[in-house]
C-alpha positions, 0 to 999 in steps of 0.5 A: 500500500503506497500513499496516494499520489506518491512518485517514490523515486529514490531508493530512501522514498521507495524504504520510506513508503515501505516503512509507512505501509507497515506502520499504516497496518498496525493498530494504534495501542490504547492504554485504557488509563491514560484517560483517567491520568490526564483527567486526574492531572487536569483536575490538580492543575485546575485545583492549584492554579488559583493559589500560584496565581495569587502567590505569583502576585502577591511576590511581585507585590512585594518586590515592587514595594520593596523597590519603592522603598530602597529607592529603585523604583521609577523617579517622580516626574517632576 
């Protein structure tokens, strides 16, 4: 079984269509738990995301006051 339209004409296109003849063949194999472990990972990652993201904040937060208060902050326009 060849890909539709292909014009294999060197020897590595001809052992390709070959290779891909063979894989086209096999049936995919289907872990019957990786549903439920990219469930279970969305679901913890959802779960955290709300918490990091307020952390994250509440650091720049500090820094930017920190900044303020040492002086590298940006100079008042005068």
């Amino acid at each position: 079984m060849t890909t539709p339209g292909a014009d294999a004409e060197s020897p590595a296109e001809r052992a390709l269509e070959s290779r891909l003849a063979d894989v086209r063949l096999l049936p995919p194999e289907v872990d019957p738990g990786l549903a439920a472990a990219i469930v279970r990972t969305a679901r913890w990652q959802r779960a955290v995301r709300a918490p990091v993201v307020l952390a994250g904040a509440l650091a720049r937060a500090a820094a930017d006051g920190l900044g303020i208060l040492i002086g590298l902050g940006k100079e008042p326009r005068a």
